[in-house]
N, C-alpha and C positions, 0 to 999 in steps of 0.2 A: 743403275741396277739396284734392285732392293735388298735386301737381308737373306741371306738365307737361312740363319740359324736365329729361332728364336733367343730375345732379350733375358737377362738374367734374371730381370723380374719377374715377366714373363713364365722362365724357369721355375720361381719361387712362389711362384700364384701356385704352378700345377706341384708342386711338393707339398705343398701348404695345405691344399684337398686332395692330395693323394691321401696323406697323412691323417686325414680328419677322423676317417674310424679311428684311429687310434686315439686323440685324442678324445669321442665319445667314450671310448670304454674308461677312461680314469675317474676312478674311483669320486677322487673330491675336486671342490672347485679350485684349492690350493695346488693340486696339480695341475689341473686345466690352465691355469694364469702362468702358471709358471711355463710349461709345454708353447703356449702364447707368446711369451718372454723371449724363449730362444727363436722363433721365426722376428720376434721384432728386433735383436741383436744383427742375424742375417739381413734383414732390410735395414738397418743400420749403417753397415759397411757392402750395402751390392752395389755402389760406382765401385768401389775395389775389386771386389771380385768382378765385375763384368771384366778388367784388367789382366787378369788370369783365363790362360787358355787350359780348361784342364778337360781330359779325356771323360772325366765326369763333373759335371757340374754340381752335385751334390758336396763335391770335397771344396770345393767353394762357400757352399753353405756353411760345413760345418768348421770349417778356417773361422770366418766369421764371426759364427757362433763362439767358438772358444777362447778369441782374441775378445768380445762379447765381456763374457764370464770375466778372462783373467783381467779386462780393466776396472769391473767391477772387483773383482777380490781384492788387487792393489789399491782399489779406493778405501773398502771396508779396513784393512790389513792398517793405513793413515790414518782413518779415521780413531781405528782402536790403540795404536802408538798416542794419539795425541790426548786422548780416555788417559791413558797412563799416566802419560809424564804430566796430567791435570790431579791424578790422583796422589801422583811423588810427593812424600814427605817433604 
């Protein structure tokens, strides 16, 4: 028997151009990359999310995305302790 509920990628293709007006209207290209950014965090971690049954597929994306973000921040958050304790008398 085949699938019956499309793939989570799949999912993330069709968010990805849902979303696209939105992403014409910003303003500059620094938005735009960045807007690009959080769909590349979500294709990042979608074997995970495909893992999750959730009533909306969207709250998968944005799991993602935010787990995304905070392991970026925890890296920046090290990288700037380590700036510190280089700059420590």
């Amino acid at each position: 028997m085949g699938r019956t509920l499309p793939t989570f990628n799949t999912y993330l293709q069709a968010q990805e151009a849902a979303w696209a007006p939105f992403r014409r209207a910003l303003r500059s290209r620094e938005e735009r990359d960045a807007f690009d950014h959080l769909f590349t965090l979500a294709r990042t971690y979608a074997a995970e999310a495909t893992n999750v049954a959730r009533p909306l597929p969207f709250e998968a994306i944005l799991m993602a995305v935010a787990l995304g973000q905070q392991m970026e921040l925890a890296e920046l958050r090290q990288r700037l302790d380590e700036h510190r304790e280089d700059d420590a008398p």
